[in-house]
C-alpha positions in Angstrom: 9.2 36.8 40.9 6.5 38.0 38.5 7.2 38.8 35.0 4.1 41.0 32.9 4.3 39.8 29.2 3.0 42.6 26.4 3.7 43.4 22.7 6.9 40.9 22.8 8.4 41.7 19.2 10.1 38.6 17.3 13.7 39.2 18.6 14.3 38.2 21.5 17.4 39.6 22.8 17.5 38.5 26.8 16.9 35.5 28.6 13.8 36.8 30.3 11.8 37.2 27.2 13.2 33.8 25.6 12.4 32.3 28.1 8.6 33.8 28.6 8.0 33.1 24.9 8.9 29.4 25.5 6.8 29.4 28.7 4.0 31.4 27.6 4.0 32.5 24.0 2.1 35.1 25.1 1.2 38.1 22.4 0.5 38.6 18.9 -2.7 36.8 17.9 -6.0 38.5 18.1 -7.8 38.6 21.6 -3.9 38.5 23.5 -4.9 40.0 26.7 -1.6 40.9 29.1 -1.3 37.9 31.0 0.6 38.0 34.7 1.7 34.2 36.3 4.8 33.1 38.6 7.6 32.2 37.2 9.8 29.7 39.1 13.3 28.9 37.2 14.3 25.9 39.5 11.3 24.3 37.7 12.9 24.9 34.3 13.7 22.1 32.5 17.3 21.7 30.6 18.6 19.5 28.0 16.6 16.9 29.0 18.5 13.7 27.9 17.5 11.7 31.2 13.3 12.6 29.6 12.9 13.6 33.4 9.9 16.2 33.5 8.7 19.3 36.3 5.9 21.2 35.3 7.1 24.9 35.0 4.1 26.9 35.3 3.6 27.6 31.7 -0.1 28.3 31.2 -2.3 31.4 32.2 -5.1 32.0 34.3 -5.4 28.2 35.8 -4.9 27.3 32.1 -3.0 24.3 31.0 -1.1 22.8 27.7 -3.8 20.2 27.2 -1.5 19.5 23.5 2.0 20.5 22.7 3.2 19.7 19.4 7.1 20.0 18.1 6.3 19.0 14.5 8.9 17.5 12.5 11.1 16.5 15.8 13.0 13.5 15.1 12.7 12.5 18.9 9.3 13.2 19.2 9.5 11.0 22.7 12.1 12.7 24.4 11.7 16.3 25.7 14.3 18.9 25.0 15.0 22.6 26.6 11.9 24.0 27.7 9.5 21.7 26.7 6.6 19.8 28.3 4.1 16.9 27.5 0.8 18.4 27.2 -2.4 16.5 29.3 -3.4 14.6 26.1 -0.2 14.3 24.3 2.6 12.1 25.3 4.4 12.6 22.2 5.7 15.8 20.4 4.4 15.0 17.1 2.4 12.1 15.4 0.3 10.9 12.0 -3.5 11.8 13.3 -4.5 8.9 15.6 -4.6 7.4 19.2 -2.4 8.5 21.7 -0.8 5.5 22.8 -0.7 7.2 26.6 -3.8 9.6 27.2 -5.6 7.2 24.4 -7.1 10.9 23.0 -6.8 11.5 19.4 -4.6 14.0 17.6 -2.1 14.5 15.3 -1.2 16.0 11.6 -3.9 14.6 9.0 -2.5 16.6 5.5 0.3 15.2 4.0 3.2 16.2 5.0 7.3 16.6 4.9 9.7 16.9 8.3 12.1 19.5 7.0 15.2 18.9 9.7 15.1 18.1 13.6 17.1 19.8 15.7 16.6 19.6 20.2 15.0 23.3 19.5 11.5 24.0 19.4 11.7 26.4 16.7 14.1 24.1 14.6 12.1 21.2 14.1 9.4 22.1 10.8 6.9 20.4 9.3 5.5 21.8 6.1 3.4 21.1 3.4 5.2 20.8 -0.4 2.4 20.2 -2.6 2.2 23.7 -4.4 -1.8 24.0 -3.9 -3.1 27.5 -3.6 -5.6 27.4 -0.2 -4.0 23.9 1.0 -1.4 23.5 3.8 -0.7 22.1 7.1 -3.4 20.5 9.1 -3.7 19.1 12.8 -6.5 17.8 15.1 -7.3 17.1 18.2 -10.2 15.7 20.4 -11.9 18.4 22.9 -14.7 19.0 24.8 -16.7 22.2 23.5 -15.4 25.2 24.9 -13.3 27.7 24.3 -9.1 27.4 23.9 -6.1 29.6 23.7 -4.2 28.3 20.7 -0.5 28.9 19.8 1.6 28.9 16.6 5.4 29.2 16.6 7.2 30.1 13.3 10.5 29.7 11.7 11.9 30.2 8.3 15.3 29.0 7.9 15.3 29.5 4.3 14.2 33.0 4.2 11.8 33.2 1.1 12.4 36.9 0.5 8.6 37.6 2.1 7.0 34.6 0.1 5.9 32.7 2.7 2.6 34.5 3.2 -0.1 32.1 5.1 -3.6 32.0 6.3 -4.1 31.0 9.9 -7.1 28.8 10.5 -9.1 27.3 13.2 -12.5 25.5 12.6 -12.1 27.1 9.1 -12.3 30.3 10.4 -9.3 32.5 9.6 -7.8 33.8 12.5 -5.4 35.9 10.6 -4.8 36.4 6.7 -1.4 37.1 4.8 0.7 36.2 7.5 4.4 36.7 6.7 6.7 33.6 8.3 9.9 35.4 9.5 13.1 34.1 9.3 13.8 34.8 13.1 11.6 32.7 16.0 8.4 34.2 16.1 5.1 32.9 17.8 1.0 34.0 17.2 -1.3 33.6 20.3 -5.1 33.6 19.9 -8.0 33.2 22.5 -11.1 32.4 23.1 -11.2 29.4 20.2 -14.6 27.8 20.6 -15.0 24.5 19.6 -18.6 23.1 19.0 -18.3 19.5 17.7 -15.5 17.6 20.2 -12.6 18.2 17.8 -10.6 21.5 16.9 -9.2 21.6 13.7 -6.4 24.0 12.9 -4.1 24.7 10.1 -1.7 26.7 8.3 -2.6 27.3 4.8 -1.1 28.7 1.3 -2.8 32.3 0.5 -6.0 30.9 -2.0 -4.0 32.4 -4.9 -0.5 31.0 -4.1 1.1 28.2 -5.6 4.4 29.3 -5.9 7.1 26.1 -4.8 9.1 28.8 -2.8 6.0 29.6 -0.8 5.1 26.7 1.4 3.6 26.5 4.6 5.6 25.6 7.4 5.1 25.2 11.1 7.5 24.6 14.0 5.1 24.1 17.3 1.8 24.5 18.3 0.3 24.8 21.9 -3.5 24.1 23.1 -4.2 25.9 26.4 -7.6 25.9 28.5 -9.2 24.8 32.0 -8.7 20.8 32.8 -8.1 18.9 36.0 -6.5 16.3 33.9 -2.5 15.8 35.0 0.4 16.2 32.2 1.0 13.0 30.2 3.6 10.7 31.7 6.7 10.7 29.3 6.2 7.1 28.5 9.3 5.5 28.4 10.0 3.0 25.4 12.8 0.8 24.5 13.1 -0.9 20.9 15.9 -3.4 20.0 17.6 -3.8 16.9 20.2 -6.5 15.8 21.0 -9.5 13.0 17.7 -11.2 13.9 15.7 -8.0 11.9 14.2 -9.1 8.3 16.4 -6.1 7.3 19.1 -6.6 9.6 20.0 -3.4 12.2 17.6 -1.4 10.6 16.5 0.6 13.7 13.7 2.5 11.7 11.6 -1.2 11.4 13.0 -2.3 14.7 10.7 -3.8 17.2 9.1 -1.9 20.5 9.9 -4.2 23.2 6.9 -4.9 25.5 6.7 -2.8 29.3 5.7 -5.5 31.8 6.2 -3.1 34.7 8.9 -2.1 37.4 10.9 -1.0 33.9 11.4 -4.2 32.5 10.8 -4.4 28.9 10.6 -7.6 27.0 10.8 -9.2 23.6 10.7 -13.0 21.6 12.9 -13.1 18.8 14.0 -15.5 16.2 17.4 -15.3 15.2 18.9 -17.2 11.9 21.7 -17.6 13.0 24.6 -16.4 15.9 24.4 -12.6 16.0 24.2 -9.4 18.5 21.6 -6.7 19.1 21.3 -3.7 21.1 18.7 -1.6 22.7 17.6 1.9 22.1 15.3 4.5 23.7 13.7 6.0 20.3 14.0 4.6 16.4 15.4 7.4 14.6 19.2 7.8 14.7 21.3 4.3 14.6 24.4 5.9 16.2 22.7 8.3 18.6 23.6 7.0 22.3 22.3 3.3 23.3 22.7 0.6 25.5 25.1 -2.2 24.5 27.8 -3.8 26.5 30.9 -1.5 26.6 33.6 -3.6 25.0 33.5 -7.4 23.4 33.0 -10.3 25.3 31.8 -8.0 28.3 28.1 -8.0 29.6 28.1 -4.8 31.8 25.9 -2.8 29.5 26.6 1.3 28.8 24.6 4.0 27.6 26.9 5.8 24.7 27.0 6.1 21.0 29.9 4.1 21.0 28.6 0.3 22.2 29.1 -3.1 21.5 26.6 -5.3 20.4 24.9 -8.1 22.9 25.8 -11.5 21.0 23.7 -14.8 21.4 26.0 -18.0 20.0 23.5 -19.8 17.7 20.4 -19.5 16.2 17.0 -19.8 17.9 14.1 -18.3 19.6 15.2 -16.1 22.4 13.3 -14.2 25.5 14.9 -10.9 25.8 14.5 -8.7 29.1 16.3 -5.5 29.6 15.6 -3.2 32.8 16.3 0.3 31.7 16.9 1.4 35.2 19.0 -0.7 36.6 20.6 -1.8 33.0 20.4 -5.5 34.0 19.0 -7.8 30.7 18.3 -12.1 30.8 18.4 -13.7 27.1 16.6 -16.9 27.9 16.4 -20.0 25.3 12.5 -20.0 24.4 10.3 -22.9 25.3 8.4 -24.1 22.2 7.7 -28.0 23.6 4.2 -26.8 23.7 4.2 -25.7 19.9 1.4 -27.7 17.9 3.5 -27.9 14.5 1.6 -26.3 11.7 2.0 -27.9 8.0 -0.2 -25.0 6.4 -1.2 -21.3 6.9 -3.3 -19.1 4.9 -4.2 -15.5 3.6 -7.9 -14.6 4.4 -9.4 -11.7 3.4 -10.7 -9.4 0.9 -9.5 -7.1 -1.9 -6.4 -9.3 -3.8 -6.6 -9.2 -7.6 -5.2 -12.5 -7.7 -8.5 -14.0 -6.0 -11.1 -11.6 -7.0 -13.7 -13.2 -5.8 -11.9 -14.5 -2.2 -14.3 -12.2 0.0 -13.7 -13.6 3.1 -14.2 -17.8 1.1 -11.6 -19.6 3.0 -11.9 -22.2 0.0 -10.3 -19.2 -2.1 -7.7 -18.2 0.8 -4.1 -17.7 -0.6 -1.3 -20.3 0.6 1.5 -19.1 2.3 5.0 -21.0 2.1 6.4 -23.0 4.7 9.9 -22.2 6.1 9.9 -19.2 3.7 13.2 -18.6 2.6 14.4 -21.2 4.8 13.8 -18.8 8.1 13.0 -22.5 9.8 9.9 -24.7 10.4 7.8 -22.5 12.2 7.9 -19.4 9.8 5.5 -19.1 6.9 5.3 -16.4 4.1 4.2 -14.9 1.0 6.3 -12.6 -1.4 4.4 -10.5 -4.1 0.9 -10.8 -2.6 -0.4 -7.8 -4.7 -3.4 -5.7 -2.8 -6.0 -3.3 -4.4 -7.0 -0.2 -3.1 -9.1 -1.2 -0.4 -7.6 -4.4 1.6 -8.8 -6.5 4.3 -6.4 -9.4 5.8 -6.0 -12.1 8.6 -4.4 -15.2 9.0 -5.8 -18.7 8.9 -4.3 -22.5 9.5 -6.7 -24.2 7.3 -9.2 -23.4 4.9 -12.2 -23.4 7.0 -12.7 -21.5 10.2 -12.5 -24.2 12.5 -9.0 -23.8 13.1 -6.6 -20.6 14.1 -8.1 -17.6 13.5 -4.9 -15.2 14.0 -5.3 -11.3 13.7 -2.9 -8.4 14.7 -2.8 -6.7 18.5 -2.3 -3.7 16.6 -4.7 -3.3 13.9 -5.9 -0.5 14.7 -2.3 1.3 14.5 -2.0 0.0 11.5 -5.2 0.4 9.7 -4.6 4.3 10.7 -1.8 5.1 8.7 -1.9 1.9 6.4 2.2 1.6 6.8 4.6 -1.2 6.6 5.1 -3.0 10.1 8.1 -5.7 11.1 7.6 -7.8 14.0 4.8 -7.0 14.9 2.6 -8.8 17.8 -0.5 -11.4 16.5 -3.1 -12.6 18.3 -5.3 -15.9 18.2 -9.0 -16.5 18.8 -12.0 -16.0 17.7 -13.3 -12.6 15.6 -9.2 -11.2 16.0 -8.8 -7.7 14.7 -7.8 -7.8 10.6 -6.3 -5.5 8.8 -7.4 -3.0 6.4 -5.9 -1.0 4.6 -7.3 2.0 2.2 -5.1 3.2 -1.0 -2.8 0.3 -0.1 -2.3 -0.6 -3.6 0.5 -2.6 -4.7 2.7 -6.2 -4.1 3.7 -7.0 -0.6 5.9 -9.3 1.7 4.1 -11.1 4.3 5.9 -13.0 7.1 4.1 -14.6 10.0 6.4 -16.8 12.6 3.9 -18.4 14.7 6.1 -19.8 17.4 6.8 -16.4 18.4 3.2 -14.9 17.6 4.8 -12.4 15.4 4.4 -11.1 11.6 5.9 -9.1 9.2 4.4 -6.7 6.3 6.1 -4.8 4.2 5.5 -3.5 0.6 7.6 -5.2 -1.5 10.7 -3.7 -3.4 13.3 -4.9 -5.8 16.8 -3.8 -6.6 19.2 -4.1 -9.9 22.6 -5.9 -8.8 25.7 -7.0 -11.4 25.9 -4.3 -14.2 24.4 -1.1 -13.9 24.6 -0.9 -10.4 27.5 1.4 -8.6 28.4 -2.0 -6.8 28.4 -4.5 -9.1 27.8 -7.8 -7.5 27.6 -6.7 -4.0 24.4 -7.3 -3.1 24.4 -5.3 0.1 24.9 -1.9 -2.5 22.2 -3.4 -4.9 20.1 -0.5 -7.0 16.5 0.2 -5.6 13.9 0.5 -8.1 10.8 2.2 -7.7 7.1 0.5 -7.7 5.1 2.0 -10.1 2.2 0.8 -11.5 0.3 -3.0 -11.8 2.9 -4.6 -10.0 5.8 -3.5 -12.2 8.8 -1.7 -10.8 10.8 0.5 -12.7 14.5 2.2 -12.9 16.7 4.8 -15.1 20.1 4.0 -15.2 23.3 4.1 -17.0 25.1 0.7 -18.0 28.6 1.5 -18.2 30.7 -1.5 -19.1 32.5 -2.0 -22.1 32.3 -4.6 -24.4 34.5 -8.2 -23.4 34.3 -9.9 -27.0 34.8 -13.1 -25.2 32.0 -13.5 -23.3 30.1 -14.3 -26.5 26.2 -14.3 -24.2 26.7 -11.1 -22.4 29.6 -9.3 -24.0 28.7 -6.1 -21.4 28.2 -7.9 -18.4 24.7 -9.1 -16.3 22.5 -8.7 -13.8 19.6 -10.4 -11.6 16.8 -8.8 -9.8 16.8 -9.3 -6.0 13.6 -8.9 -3.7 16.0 -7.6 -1.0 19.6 -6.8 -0.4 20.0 -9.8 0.7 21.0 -13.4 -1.4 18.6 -14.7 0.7 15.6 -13.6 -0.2 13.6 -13.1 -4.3 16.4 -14.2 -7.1 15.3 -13.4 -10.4 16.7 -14.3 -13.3 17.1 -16.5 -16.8 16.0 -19.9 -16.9 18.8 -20.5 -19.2 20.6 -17.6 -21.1 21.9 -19.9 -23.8 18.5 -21.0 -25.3 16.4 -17.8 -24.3 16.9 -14.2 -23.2 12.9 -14.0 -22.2 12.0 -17.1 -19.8 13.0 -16.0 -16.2 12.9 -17.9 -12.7 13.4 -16.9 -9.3 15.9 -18.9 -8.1 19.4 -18.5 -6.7 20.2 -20.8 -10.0 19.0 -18.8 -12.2 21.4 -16.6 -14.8 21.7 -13.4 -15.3 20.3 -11.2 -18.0 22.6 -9.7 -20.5 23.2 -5.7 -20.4 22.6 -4.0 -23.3 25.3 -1.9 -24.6 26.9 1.3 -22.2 24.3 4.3 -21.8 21.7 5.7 -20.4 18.3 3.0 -20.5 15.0 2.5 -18.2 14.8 -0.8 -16.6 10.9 -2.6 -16.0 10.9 -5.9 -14.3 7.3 -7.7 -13.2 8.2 -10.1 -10.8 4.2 -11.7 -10.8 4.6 -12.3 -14.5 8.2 -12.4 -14.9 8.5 -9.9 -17.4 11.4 -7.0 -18.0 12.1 -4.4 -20.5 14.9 -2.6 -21.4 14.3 1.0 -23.1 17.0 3.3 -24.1 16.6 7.2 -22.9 16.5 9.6 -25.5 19.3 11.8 -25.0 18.6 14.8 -27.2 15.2 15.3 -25.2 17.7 15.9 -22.1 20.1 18.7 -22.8 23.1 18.4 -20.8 24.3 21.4 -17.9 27.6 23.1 -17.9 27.8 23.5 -13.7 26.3 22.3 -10.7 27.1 23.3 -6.6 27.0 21.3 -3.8 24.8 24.1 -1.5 24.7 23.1 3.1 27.1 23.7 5.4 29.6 21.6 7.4 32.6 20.8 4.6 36.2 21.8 6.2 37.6 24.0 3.3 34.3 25.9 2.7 33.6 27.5 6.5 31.6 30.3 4.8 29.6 28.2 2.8 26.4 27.8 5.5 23.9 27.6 3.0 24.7 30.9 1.4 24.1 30.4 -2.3 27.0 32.6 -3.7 29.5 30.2 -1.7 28.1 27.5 -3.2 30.7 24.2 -4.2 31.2 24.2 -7.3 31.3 20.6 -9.1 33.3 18.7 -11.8 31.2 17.9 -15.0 32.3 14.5 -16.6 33.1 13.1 -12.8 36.0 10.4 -12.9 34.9 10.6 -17.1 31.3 9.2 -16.5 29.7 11.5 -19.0 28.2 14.9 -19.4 25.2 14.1 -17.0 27.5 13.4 -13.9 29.3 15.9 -12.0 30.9 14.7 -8.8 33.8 16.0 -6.5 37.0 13.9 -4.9 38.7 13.9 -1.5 35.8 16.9 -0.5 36.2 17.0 3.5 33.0 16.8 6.3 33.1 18.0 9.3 30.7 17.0 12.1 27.7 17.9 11.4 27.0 18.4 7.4 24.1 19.4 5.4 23.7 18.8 1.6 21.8 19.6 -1.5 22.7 20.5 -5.3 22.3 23.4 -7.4 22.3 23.7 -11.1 23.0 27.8 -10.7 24.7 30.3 -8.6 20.8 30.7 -7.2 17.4 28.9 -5.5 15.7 29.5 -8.8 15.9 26.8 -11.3 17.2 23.5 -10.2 17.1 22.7 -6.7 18.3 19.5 -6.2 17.6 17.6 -2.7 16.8 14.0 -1.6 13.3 11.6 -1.5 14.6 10.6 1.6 16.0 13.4 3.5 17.1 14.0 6.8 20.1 12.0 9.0 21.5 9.1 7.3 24.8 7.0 7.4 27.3 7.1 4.5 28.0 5.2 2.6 25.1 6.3 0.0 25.0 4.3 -3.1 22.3 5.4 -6.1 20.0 7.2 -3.5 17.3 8.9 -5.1 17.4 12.8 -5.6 14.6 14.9 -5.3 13.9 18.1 -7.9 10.2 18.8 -7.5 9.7 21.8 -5.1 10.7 22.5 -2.2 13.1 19.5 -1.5 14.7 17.9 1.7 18.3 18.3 2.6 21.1 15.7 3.3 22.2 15.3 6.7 25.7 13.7 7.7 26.1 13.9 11.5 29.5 12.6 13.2 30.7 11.5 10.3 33.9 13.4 9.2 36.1 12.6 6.7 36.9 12.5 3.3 34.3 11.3 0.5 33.4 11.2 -3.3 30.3 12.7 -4.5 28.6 12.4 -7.2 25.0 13.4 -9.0 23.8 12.1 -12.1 21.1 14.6 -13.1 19.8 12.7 -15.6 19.2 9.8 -13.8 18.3 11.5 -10.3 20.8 9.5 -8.1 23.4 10.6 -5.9 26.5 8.3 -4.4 28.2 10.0 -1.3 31.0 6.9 -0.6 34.3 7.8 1.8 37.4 7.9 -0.3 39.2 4.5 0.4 42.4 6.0 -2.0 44.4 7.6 0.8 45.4 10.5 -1.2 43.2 12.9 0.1 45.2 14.9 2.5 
């Protein structure tokens, strides 16, 4: 069969045309000649959960998708309906860099949000919210000179009432000005793109006079066609495991990618604390999309569903891992470490740390790191609050000279691309091993090297509030996250709450300590002793806690390098108080005509279970299976829109997440998660609790 593609509109009402816009997007732009190729639909590919790929014949005139880009898909490793690798990308979306597959660079270099991502091409959006007249969305990729067909595909869920106007670029020529982003699924096509210095640059920009925040760019896929011999990128098939033995335990975002040692095996070294279970999974998104575990306790046949049980090991130890993700057979082996050559000191070595100006790569000035840090066992050393500048170079050292191990990362150059926290990640020893370095890395870090696995942590540190002021008390797993801010201090607004107990004469409205991590076992901050002074404090897990001030609304500053905290008390009559606020999404039981339409907004209760003026909340409000959510200070998008810092799918329970109320702002996603829960927004405050009602009087 051959199908002639001309003038397609924006609607597509029939299979064929879908179908040929996913396949060919193949008008619109200038230069769109009509374009005539066979079209096979055995070689179609459908929901494509296996990530098994055929090559539909998608491009013109001998033409291939050299890159194919879903941006914003949260799976950006698996393909869904109708998609393909492209020759030099083996992902759907990256941060501009490497291709771990094709080893060609490309990627999205402006910053950045990833609105939502569903399996459709056209639902998955990444946009740009910084409100910049002439700035936008930017990609690159590396090409030989030559000429390209380039494709842009177009969604606006939100329908901005026709603000969404964009310019079109490539190689900073505008390829078409004013150009309206529909609300229905709409493509450009332009030809004949010459590139002239190895690397096209494309982007979609604001209109050089448009700043409005209901205006920002947005793209949903792009596709690079031309003439190349080269084959489609191999869907490279990945496995990560995530378990009790993680720093931040089961937290499949930071899990580990397990090595491929060929014939599908994958393996990994871990170090677990203590007895625990772990699991593997196929991308490090979603924690309760489909995995492999075992399918019930005590079993070791392992199953690929949502709904497995964890692989348990019986004590603490080093483990090697193996799992075969074809025939689903895995070997947990006790590590041999006889060979180990016991280290009694290890060292930061480097440049760029305020606390050793003048370190420059001196190992006399290299910064200790402390053996069996927080007791994680003999072999693991680390460093918490090691404050970088700017501009940061790093390795590790065993002693201060360089006659000893000289250990550097596997995958610095990953790193030093995006400059991003990594967790287990693989070091190297030798001589002149890749360092670290990091630009606009600024602030106080975790560092956590385990040399008898050859493995090391880095993370930026954080601290959270626990005891009073925080929605949990003293549960430490619900502990309040403050912010890092500025010369090592981090900072939080909150409202203290407890009344006053006249017979606890040293902290007559309750306490509270400052914790590194959610954890008891990690930084403890607090009074030396509360009886002789309220300013002296010590990390310890002795130390006391510091009295809360009286109940209202305060901002918290704690410096853990100095040991230093304020307490300031907001000024209330700078923040007038609101009489209504809507919960605005879709997905809640009693409100089926909600679906993000403004006038069916919830409404909320002001004074939420009597918490004051600035809280509204709701009781018992029902979710379905698949909910969306963000808040609304009017019947209306204009004025406050309310969403979330970090957006996209997470898992209730939410405790004092952070809202979001500058500009265009992410959505809440709960997916199979139904039930009953409480929520609640303090405005004044900017935090949100979304917690399943417990009370049993919902129905």
């Amino acid at each position: 069969m051959k199908i002639n593609i001309k003038g397609l509109s924006r609607n597509w009402a029939t299979l064929v045309s879908a179908l040929a816009v996913s396949l060919l997007g193949g008008c619109g732009g200038s230069g769109a000649d009509d374009v005539a190729f066979d079209y096979n639909p055995e070689t179609l590919i459908s929901e494509n959960s296996s990530n098994e790929y055929v090559e539909p014949p998608r491009a013109p005139d001998g033409f291939k998708v050299i890159y194919y880009v879903d941006s914003g898909d949260g799976t950006p490793d698996k393909l869904e309906a109708l998609e393909t690798f492209g020759t030099r990308s083996s992902t759907e979306d990256q941060a501009y860099g490497t291709d771990a597959v094709t080893g060609f660079k490309w990627g999205y270099t402006s910053d950045t949000a990833q609105y939502y991502s569903d399996g459709n091409l056209y639902g998955s959006i990444r946009g740009d919210e910084r409100d910049i007249a002439g700035e936008g969305i930017e990609y690159s990729f590396e090409l030989e000179n030559g000429s390209y067909t380039v494709v842009f595909g177009f969604n606006d869920p939100w329908d901005s009432e026709g603000l969404r106007h964009v310019s079109l670029t490539a190689e900073d020529v505008v390829l078409e000005e004013d150009y309206y982003i529909p609300v229905d699924d709409e493509f450009k096509r332009f030809d004949s793109v010459e590139v002239s210095d190895g690397v096209l640059n494309l982007g979609i920009k604001r209109n050089i006079a448009n700043s409005d925040p209901e205006a920002d760019p947005q793209i949903s896929w792009i596709e690079i066609w031309g003439e190349t011999d080269e084959q489609v990128a191999a869907p490279a098939a990945k496995s990560w495991i995530v378990g009790d033995f993680q720093v931040d335990a089961w937290s499949l975002s930071t899990a580990p990618q397990m090595t491929p040692v060929g014939d599908d095996w994958y393996e990994m070294t871990v170090h677990f604390q203590d007895a625990g279970g772990f699991k593997f999974f196929d991308q490090n998104q979603f924690l309760n999309a489909d995995n492999w575990g075992v399918e019930s306790e005590n079993s070791t046949t392992i199953t690929y569903s949502d709904d497995t049980f964890p692989i348990v090991v019986s004590e603490a130890g080093y483990y090697d891992i193996r799992f075969n993700i074809t025939s689903l057979v895995y070997t947990i082996t006790t590590s041999d470490l006889s060979a180990l050559d016991p280290q009694n000191e290890m060292f930061v070595i480097g440049v760029g740390f305020p606390q050793e100006p003048d370190m420059n790569w001196d190992t006399s000035k290299a910064i200790p790191l402390i053996k069996n840090f927080r007791g994680m066992g003999e072999q693991v050393f680390g460093i918490e609050g090691l404050e970088f500048s700017d501009e940061v170079e790093l390795k590790i050292i065993n002693e201060r000279s360089w006659d000893g191990m000289d250990i550097g990362f596997v995958n610095a150059a990953v790193y030093n691309e995006t400059g991003a926290d990594f967790f287990w990640g693989e070091t190297i020893s030798g001589s002149g091993t890749p360092n670290l370095a990091y630009s606009g890395a600024a602030g106080l870090y975790t560092l956590i090297f385990d040399y008898a696995a050859n493995r090391a942590t880095l993370f930026k540190g954080r601290m959270y509030l626990v005891g009073a002021g925080s929605l949990g008390s003293w549960d430490v797993g619900q502990a309040a996250e403050l912010d890092q801010v500025d010369n090592g201090w981090f900072e939080l607004s909150l409202r203290f709450t407890a009344e006053e107990n006249p017979e606890e004469l040293e902290k007559p409205y309750g306490d509270f300590k400052f914790v590194s991590e959610q954890s008891w076992d990690a930084g403890n901050f607090g009074l030396v002793d509360r009886s002789i002074s309220l300013i002296e404090m010590i990390n310890s897990g002795s130390s006391a806690g510091i009295p809360a001030p009286a109940p209202g609304y305060y901002v918290l500053r704690f410096n853990p390098e100095s040991l230093a905290y304020s307490i300031t008390a907001i000024d209330l009559e700078a923040n007038p108080t609101r009489s209504e606020m809507f919960i605005v999404g879709k997905g809640y039981v009693d409100y089926p005509d909600l679906d993000w339409s403004v006038e069916n907004a919830i409404p909320m209760s002001r004074d939420f279970q009597e918490r004051g003026d600035y809280v509204f909340g709701l009781e018992c409000l029902e979710f379905g299976s698949a909910v969306d959510m963000k808040f609304l200070g009017q019947l209306g998008w204009d004025g406050l829109d309310a969403g979330f810092v970090n957006g996209g799918e997470q898992t209730a329970p939410l405790v004092g997440v952070k809202a979001d109320v500058v500009g265009d702002t992410s959505d809440l996603k709960l997916i199979d998660q139904p039930g009953f829960y409480d929520v609640s927004f303090d405005y004044l405050i900017n935090r949100v609790n979304v917690i399943p009602n417990a009370s049993g009087d919902c129905l």
